[in-house]
C-alpha positions in Angstrom: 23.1 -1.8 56.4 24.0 -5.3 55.5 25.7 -3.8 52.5 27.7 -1.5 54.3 28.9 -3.5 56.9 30.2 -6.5 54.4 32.0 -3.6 53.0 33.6 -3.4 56.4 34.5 -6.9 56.4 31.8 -8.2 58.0 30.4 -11.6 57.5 26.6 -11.1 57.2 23.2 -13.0 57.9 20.1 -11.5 56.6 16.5 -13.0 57.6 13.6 -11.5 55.9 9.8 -13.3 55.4 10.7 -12.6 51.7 12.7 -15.4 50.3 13.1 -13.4 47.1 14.3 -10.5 48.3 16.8 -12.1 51.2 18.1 -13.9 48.2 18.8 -10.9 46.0 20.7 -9.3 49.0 22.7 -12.4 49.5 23.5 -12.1 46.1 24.8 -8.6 46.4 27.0 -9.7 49.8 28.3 -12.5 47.7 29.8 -10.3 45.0 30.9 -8.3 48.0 33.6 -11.0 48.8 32.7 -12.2 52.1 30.6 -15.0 53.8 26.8 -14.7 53.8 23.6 -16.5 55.0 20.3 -15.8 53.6 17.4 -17.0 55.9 13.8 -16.9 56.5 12.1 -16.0 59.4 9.0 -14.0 61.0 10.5 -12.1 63.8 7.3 -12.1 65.4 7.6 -16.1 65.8 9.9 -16.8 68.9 10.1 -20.2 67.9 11.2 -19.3 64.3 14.0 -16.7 65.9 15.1 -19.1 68.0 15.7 -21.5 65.1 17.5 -19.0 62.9 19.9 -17.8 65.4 20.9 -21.4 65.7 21.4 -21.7 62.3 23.7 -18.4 62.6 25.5 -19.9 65.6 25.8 -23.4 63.8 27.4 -21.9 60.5 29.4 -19.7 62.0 29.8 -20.1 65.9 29.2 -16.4 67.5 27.3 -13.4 66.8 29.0 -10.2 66.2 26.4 -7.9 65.7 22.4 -7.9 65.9 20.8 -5.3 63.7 16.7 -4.7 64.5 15.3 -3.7 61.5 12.3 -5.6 60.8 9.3 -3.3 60.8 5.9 -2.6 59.2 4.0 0.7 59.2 0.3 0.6 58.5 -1.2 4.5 58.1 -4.7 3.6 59.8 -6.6 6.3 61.8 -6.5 5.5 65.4 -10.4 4.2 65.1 -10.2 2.6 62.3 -6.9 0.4 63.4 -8.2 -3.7 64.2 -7.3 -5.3 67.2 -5.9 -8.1 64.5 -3.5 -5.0 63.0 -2.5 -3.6 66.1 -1.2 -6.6 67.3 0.6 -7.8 64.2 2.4 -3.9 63.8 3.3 -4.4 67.7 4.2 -7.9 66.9 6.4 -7.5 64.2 8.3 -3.9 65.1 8.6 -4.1 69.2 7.8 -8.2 69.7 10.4 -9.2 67.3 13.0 -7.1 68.5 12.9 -8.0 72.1 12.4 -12.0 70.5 16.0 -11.2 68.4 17.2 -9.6 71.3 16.6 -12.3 73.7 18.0 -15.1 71.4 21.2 -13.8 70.8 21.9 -12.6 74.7 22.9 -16.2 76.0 25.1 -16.2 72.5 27.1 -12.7 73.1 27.6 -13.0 77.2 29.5 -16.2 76.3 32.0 -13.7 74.4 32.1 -11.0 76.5 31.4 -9.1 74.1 28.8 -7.8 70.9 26.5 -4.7 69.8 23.0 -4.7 69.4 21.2 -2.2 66.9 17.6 -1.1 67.2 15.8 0.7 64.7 13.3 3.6 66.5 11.8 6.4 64.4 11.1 9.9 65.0 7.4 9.0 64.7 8.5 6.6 68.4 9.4 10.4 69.9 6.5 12.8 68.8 4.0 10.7 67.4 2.7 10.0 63.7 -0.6 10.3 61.9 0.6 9.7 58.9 2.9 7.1 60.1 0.2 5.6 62.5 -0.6 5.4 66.3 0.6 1.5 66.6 3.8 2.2 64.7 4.7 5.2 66.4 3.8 3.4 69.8 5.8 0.3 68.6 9.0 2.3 67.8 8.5 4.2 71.1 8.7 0.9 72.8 11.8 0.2 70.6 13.3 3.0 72.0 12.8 2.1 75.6 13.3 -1.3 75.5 17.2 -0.3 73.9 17.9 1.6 77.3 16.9 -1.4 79.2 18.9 -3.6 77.5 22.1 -1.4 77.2 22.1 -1.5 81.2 20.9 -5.0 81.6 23.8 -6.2 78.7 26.5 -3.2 79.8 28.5 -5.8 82.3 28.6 -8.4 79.8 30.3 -6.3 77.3 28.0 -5.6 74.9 26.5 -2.4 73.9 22.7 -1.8 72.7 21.9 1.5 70.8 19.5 2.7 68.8 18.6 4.9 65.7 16.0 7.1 65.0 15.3 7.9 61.6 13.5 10.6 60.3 11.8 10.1 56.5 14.2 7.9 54.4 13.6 6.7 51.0 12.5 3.1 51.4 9.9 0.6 50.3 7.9 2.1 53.3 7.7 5.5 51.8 7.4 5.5 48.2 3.6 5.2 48.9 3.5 9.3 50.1 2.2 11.5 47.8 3.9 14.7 46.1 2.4 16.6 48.9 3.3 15.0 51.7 7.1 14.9 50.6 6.7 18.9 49.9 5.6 19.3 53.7 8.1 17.0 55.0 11.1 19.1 53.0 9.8 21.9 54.3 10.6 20.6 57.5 13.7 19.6 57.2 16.6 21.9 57.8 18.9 19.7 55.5 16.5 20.0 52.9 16.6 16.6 51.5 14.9 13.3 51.9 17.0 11.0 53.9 18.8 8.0 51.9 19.2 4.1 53.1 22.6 4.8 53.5 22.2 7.8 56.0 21.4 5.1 58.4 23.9 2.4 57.5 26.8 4.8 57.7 25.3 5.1 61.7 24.6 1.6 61.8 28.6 0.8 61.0 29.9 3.5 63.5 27.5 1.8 66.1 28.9 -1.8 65.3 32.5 -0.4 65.2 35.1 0.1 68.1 34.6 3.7 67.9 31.4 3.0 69.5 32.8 1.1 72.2 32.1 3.9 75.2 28.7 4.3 74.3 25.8 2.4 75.1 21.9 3.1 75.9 22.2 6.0 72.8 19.5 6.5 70.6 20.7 8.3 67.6 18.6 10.7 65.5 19.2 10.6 61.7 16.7 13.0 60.3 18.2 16.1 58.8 17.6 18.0 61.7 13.4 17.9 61.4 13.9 16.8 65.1 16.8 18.4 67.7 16.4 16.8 70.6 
């Protein structure tokens, strides 16, 4: 996503709790031709948010565009998930974005304007054992809280959507086995895995004036394993 949208001009700030890898996607933004910020920060730390959108604000004096995409996904049985894991999946995927959300509100009323992007999942609508009980609760909540902050943000100018994806090629997933991938195809009327760039290409349409008239959306990017 931050790819695509400095391909669309867009002068981007990534945070990640992973110097290394924030680095290596500055990198990439650089050779891209535009401005760039690589950051760290736990989204789960309001302190910590608070701090880097400051540092956004400072180097660049607005906020455009928020993108939610921070998440973890731990595949626990319901009784064998901690109390410790439930709250740092919870913390991270549904704490952090109402944390990012909340920082950058004061920031984009002041403009009149800006789009705010959460990430759900279609494990958030119809539940997930392999994806876990807290993730799919977190990304539930995700889901939600978007529609309460589209209406709350909606006279301010700024829109809040969200997008759901179905199973996409990521870090998260390459831990599924053969088998698991051969049920999900079957499940999936496109009959491919989705790709990273599946949900940018949404992402960008969201964060674009074509998206201006909608607001409170929650988009499903899955290859039609879900019509809903």
């Amino acid at each position: 996503m931050a790819i695509e949208l400095a391909r669309e001009g867009a002068d981007v700030a990534v945070w990640d709790v992973n110097r290394a890898a924030v680095e290596e996607t500055r990198r990439t933004l650089q050779d891209l031709g535009h401005r760039s910020l690589a950051l760290t920060a736990d989204v789960a730390d309001g302190g910590m948010v608070n701090e880097t959108v400051g540092q956004v604000v400072t180097a660049w004096g607005k906020i455009d565009i928020l993108i939610n995409n921070a998440g973890i996904c731990q595949k626990s049985a319901i009784e064998e998930i901690t109390e410790a894991e439930w709250d740092r999946v919870l913390g991270v995927n549904l704490k952090g974005t109402f944390l990012c959300s909340r920082a950058v509100m004061p920031v984009m009323k002041r403009q009149g304007s800006g789009r705010i992007i959460n990430l759900g999942s279609i494990a958030g609508k119809v539940g997930g054992i392999s994806a876990g009980a807290h993730y799919s609760a977190s990304k539930a909540g995700v889901m939600c809280f978007t529609k309460s902050l589209a209406r709350e943000l909606a006279p301010f100018g700024v829109t809040v959507n969200g997008i759901a994806p179905g199973v996409i090629e990521s870090d998260m997933t390459r831990g599924l086995s053969g088998g698991q991938w051969d049920d999900y195809l079957a499940g999936i009327p496109l009959g491919r895995i989705g790709r990273a760039e599946d949900v940018a290409r949404v992402a960008v349409f969201l964060a674009s004036s074509d998206a201006a008239y909608l607001t409170g959306e929650i988009i499903d990017v899955n290859g039609g394993q879900l019509m809903d």
